[in-house]
C-alpha positions as YAML, in Angstrom:
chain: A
units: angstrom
residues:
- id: 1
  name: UNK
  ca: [-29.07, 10.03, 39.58]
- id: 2
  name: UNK
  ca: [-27.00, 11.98, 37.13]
- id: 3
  name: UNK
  ca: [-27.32, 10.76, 32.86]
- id: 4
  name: UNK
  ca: [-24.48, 8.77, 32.05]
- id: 5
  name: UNK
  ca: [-22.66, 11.16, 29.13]
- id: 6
  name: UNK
  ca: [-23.20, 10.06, 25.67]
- id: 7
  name: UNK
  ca: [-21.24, 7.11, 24.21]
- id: 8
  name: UNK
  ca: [-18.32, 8.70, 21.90]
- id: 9
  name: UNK
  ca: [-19.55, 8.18, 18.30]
- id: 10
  name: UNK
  ca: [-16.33, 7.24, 16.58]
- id: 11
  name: UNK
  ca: [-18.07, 5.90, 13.40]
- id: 12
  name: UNK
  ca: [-17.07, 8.56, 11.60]
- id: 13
  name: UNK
  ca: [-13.19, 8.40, 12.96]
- id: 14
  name: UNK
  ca: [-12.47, 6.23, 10.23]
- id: 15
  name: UNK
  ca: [-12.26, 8.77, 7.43]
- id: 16
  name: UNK
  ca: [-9.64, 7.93, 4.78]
- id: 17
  name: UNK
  ca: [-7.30, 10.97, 5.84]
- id: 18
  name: UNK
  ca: [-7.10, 9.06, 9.43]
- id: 19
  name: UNK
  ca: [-6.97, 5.52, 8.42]
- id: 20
  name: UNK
  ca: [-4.89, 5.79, 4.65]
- id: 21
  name: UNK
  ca: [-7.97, 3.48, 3.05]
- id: 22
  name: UNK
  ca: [-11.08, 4.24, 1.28]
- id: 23
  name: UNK
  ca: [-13.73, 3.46, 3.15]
- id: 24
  name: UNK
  ca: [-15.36, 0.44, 1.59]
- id: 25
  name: UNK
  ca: [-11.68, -0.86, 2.57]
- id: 26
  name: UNK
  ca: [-12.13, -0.23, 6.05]
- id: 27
  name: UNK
  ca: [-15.58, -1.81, 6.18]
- id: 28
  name: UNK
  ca: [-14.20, -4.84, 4.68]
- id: 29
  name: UNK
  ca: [-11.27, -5.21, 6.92]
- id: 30
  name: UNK
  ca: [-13.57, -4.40, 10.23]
- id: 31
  name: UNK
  ca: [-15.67, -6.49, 8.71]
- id: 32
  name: UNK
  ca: [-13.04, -9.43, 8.36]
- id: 33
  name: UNK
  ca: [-11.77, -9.11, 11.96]
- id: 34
  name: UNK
  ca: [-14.79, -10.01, 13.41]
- id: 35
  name: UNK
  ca: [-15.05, -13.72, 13.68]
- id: 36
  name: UNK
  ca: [-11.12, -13.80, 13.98]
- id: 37
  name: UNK
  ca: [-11.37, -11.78, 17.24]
- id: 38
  name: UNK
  ca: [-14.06, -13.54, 18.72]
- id: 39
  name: UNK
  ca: [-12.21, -16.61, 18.46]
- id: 40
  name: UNK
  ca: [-8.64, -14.82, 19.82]
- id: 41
  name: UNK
  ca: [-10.89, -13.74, 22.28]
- id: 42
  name: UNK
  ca: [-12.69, -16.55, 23.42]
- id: 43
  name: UNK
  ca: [-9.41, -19.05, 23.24]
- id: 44
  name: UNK
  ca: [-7.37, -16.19, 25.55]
- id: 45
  name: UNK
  ca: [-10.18, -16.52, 28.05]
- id: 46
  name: UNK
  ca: [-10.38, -20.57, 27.45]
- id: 47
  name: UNK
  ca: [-6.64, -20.61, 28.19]
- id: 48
  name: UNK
  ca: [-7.06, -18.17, 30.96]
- id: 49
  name: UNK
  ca: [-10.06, -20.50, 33.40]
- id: 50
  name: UNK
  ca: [-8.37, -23.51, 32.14]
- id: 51
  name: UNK
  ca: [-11.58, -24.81, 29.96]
- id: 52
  name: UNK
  ca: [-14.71, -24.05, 28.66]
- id: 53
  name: UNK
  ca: [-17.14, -21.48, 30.83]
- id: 54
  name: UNK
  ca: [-18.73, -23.02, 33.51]
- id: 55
  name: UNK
  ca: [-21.74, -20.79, 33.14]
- id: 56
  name: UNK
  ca: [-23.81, -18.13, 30.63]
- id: 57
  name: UNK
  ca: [-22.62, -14.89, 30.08]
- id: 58
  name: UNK
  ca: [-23.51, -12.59, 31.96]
- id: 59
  name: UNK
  ca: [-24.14, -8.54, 32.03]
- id: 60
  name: UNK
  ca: [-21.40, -6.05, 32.83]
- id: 61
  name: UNK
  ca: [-19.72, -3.06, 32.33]
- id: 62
  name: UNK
  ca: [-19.67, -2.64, 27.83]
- id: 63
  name: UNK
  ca: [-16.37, -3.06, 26.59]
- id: 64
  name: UNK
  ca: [-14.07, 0.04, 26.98]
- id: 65
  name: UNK
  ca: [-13.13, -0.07, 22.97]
- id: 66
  name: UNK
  ca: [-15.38, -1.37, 20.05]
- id: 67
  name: UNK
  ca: [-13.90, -3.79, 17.82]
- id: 68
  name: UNK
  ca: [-13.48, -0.81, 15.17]
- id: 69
  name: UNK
  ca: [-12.17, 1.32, 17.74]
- id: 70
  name: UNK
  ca: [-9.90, -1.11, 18.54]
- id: 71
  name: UNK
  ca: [-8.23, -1.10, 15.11]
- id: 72
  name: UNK
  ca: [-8.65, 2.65, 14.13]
- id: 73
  name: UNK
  ca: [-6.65, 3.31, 17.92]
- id: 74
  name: UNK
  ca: [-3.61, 0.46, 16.46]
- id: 75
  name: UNK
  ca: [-3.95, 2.06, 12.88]
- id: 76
  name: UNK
  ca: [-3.46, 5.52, 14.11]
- id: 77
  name: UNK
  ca: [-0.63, 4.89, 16.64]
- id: 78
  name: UNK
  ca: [1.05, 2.94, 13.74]
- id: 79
  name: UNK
  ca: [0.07, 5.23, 11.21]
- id: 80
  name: UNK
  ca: [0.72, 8.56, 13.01]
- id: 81
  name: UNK
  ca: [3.41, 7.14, 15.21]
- id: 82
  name: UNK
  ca: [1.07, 9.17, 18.16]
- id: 83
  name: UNK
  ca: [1.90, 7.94, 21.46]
- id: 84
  name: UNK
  ca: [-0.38, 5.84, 23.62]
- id: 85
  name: UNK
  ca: [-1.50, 8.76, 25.53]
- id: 86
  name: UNK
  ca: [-2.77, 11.00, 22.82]
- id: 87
  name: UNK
  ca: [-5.03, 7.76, 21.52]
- id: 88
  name: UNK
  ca: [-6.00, 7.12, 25.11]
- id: 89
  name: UNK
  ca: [-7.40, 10.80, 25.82]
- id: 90
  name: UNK
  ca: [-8.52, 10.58, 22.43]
- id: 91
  name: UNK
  ca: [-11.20, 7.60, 23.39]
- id: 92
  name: UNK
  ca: [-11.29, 8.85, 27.24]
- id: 93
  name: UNK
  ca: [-9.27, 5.17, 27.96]
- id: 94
  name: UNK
  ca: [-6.50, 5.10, 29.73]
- id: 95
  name: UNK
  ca: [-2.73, 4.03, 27.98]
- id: 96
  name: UNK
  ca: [-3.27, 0.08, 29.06]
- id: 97
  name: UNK
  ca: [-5.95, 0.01, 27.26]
- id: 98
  name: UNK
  ca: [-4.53, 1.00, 23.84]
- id: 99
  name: UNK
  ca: [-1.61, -0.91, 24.96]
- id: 100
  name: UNK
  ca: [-4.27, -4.12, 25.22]
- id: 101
  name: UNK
  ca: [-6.19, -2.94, 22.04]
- id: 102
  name: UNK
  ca: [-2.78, -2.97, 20.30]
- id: 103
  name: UNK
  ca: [-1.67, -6.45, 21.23]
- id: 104
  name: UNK
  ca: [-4.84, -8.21, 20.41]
- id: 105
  name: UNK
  ca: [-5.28, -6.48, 16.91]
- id: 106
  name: UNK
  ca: [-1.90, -6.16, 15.49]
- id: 107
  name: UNK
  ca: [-1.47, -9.84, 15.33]
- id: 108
  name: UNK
  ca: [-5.23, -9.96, 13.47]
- id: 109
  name: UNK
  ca: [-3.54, -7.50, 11.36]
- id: 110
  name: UNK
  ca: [-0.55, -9.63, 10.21]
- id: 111
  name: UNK
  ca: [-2.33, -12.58, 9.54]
- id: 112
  name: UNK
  ca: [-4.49, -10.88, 7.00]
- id: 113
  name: UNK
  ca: [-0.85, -8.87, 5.57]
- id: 114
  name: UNK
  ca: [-2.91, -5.73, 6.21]
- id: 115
  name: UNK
  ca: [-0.11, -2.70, 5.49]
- id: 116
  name: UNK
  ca: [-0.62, -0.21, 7.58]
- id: 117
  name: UNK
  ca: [-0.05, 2.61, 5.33]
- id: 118
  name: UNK
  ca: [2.70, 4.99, 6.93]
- id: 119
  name: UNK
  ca: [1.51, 9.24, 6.87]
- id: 120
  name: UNK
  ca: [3.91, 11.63, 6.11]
- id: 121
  name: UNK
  ca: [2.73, 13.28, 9.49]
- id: 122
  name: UNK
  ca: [4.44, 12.47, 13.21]
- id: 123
  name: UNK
  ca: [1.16, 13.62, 15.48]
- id: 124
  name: UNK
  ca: [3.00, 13.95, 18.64]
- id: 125
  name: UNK
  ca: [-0.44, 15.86, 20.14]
- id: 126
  name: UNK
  ca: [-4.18, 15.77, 20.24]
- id: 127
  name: UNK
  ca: [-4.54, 18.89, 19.17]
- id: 128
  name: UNK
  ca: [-2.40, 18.17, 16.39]
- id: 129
  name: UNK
  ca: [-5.03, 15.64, 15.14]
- id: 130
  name: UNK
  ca: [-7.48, 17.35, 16.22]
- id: 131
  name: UNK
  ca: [-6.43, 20.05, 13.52]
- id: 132
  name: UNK
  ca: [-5.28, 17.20, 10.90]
- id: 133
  name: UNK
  ca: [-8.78, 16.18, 10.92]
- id: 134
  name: UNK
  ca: [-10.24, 19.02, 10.72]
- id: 135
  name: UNK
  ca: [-7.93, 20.04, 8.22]
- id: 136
  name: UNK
  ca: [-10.01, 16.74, 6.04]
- id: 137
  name: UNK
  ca: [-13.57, 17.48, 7.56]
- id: 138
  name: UNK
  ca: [-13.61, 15.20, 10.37]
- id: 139
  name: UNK
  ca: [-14.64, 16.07, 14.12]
- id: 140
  name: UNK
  ca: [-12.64, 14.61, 16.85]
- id: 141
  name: UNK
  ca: [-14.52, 15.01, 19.87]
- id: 142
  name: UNK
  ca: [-12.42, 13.04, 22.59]
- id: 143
  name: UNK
  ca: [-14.01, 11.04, 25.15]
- id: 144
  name: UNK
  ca: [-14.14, 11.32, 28.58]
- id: 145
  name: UNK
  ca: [-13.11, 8.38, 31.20]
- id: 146
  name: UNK
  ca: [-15.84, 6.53, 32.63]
- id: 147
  name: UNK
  ca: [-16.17, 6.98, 36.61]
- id: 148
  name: UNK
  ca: [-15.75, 3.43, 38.00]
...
Protein backbone atom coordinates (compact mmCIF):
# COMPACT_ATOMS: atom_id res chain seq x y z
CA UNK A 1 0.00 0.00 0.00
CA UNK A 2 1.19 3.41 -1.01
CA UNK A 3 2.25 6.19 2.31
CA UNK A 4 -0.47 8.44 2.79
CA UNK A 5 1.38 12.09 1.85
CA UNK A 6 2.32 14.14 4.75
CA UNK A 7 -0.31 16.17 6.66
CA UNK A 8 0.09 20.01 5.43
CA UNK A 9 1.89 21.77 8.33
CA UNK A 10 0.06 25.07 8.39
CA UNK A 11 1.41 26.08 11.87
CA UNK A 12 3.46 28.39 10.52
CA UNK A 13 0.57 29.97 8.06
CA UNK A 14 -0.29 32.19 10.71
CA UNK A 15 2.55 34.70 10.37
CA UNK A 16 1.53 38.29 11.15
CA UNK A 17 1.91 39.43 7.36
CA UNK A 18 -1.02 36.70 6.64
CA UNK A 19 -3.20 37.11 9.58
CA UNK A 20 -2.68 41.30 10.46
CA UNK A 21 -1.89 40.15 14.38
CA UNK A 22 1.15 39.46 16.30
CA UNK A 23 1.36 36.22 17.07
CA UNK A 24 0.78 35.92 20.78
CA UNK A 25 -2.64 37.50 19.41
CA UNK A 26 -3.36 34.72 17.31
CA UNK A 27 -2.56 32.14 19.96
CA UNK A 28 -4.90 33.80 22.22
CA UNK A 29 -7.75 34.07 19.88
CA UNK A 30 -7.21 30.20 18.60
CA UNK A 31 -6.87 29.66 21.88
CA UNK A 32 -10.32 31.32 22.86
CA UNK A 33 -12.29 29.57 20.07
CA UNK A 34 -11.78 26.38 21.34
CA UNK A 35 -14.38 25.57 23.89
CA UNK A 36 -16.81 27.96 21.93
CA UNK A 37 -16.57 25.64 18.88
CA UNK A 38 -16.87 22.54 20.56
CA UNK A 39 -20.01 23.61 21.96
CA UNK A 40 -21.33 25.21 18.29
CA UNK A 41 -20.29 22.03 17.27
CA UNK A 42 -21.71 19.65 19.45
CA UNK A 43 -25.30 21.68 19.73
CA UNK A 44 -25.38 21.69 15.53
CA UNK A 45 -25.01 17.94 15.73
CA UNK A 46 -27.53 17.77 18.96
CA UNK A 47 -30.01 19.71 16.81
CA UNK A 48 -29.17 17.69 13.81
CA UNK A 49 -30.09 13.61 15.52
CA UNK A 50 -32.69 15.31 17.50
CA UNK A 51 -30.88 14.61 21.09
CA UNK A 52 -28.02 13.57 22.76
CA UNK A 53 -25.68 10.65 20.95
CA UNK A 54 -26.95 7.44 21.32
CA UNK A 55 -23.49 5.96 21.40
CA UNK A 56 -19.39 6.74 21.90
CA UNK A 57 -17.55 8.33 19.38
CA UNK A 58 -16.17 6.62 17.19
CA UNK A 59 -12.95 6.63 14.64
CA UNK A 60 -13.08 8.17 11.18
CA UNK A 61 -11.72 10.02 8.59
CA UNK A 62 -9.62 13.40 10.72
CA UNK A 63 -11.31 16.47 10.12
CA UNK A 64 -10.58 18.09 6.66
CA UNK A 65 -9.56 21.65 8.48
CA UNK A 66 -8.01 22.14 12.03
CA UNK A 67 -9.67 24.48 14.22
CA UNK A 68 -6.71 27.05 13.39
CA UNK A 69 -7.00 26.29 9.90
CA UNK A 70 -10.36 26.94 10.07
CA UNK A 71 -9.90 30.57 11.14
CA UNK A 72 -6.61 31.46 9.27
CA UNK A 73 -8.83 30.09 5.81
CA UNK A 74 -12.00 32.85 7.14
CA UNK A 75 -9.21 35.45 8.13
CA UNK A 76 -7.53 35.28 4.83
CA UNK A 77 -10.63 35.23 2.55
CA UNK A 78 -11.80 38.26 4.68
CA UNK A 79 -8.58 39.73 4.94
CA UNK A 80 -7.32 39.25 1.34
CA UNK A 81 -10.77 39.26 -0.15
CA UNK A 82 -9.19 35.76 -2.04
CA UNK A 83 -11.88 33.76 -3.38
CA UNK A 84 -12.95 30.39 -2.01
CA UNK A 85 -11.01 28.58 -4.55
CA UNK A 86 -7.58 30.00 -4.03
CA UNK A 87 -8.06 29.06 -0.01
CA UNK A 88 -9.42 25.70 -1.06
CA UNK A 89 -6.29 24.68 -3.33
CA UNK A 90 -4.42 26.39 -0.80
CA UNK A 91 -5.39 23.54 2.01
CA UNK A 92 -6.02 20.80 -0.90
CA UNK A 93 -10.09 21.19 0.31
CA UNK A 94 -12.45 21.73 -1.92
CA UNK A 95 -14.66 25.41 -2.02
CA UNK A 96 -17.60 23.79 0.40
CA UNK A 97 -15.38 23.30 2.69
CA UNK A 98 -14.09 26.88 3.19
CA UNK A 99 -17.59 27.79 2.52
CA UNK A 100 -18.44 25.44 5.87
CA UNK A 101 -15.21 26.63 7.68
CA UNK A 102 -16.48 30.19 7.03
CA UNK A 103 -19.96 29.82 8.41
CA UNK A 104 -19.06 28.10 11.59
CA UNK A 105 -16.16 30.58 12.49
CA UNK A 106 -17.29 33.92 11.44
CA UNK A 107 -20.09 33.89 13.87
CA UNK A 108 -17.26 32.73 16.75
CA UNK A 109 -15.62 35.69 15.39
CA UNK A 110 -18.38 38.29 16.08
CA UNK A 111 -19.18 37.24 19.33
CA UNK A 112 -15.70 37.87 20.55
CA UNK A 113 -15.78 41.59 18.21
CA UNK A 114 -12.63 40.12 16.66
CA UNK A 115 -11.78 42.87 13.63
CA UNK A 116 -10.58 41.29 11.00
CA UNK A 117 -7.98 43.66 10.00
CA UNK A 118 -8.52 44.60 6.18
CA UNK A 119 -4.79 44.36 3.83
CA UNK A 120 -4.17 46.80 1.45
CA UNK A 121 -3.69 43.73 -0.97
CA UNK A 122 -6.76 42.05 -3.25
CA UNK A 123 -4.98 38.32 -3.72
CA UNK A 124 -7.10 37.27 -6.53
CA UNK A 125 -4.38 34.10 -7.05
CA UNK A 126 -2.34 31.51 -5.26
CA UNK A 127 0.53 32.43 -6.68
CA UNK A 128 -0.08 35.81 -5.68
CA UNK A 129 0.14 34.68 -2.01
CA UNK A 130 2.31 32.45 -2.62
CA UNK A 131 4.74 35.45 -3.52
CA UNK A 132 3.12 37.81 -0.66
CA UNK A 133 4.39 35.33 1.69
CA UNK A 134 7.34 34.84 0.52
CA UNK A 135 7.75 38.34 0.07
CA UNK A 136 7.48 38.16 4.53
CA UNK A 137 9.43 34.76 4.88
CA UNK A 138 6.69 32.39 4.96
CA UNK A 139 6.38 29.05 2.81
CA UNK A 140 3.07 28.21 1.38
CA UNK A 141 3.21 24.79 0.36
CA UNK A 142 -0.50 23.96 -0.75
CA UNK A 143 -2.05 20.78 0.00
CA UNK A 144 -3.18 18.20 -1.99
CA UNK A 145 -6.93 16.62 -1.86
CA UNK A 146 -7.25 13.52 -0.06
CA UNK A 147 -8.36 10.43 -2.38
CA UNK A 148 -11.69 9.27 -0.87
Amino acid sequence: AAAAPPRRDSASWAHPALTGMPPADWTQLTDALVIPYQAHREAGLHIARGGPASRKPAGGYPAALTLPEMILATILRARFRMPRHVIAELFGVVTGTIAKAERQIRPLLDQRRHVIQPAGTHVKTLPELTELAAAHGVTLIPGTKAAR
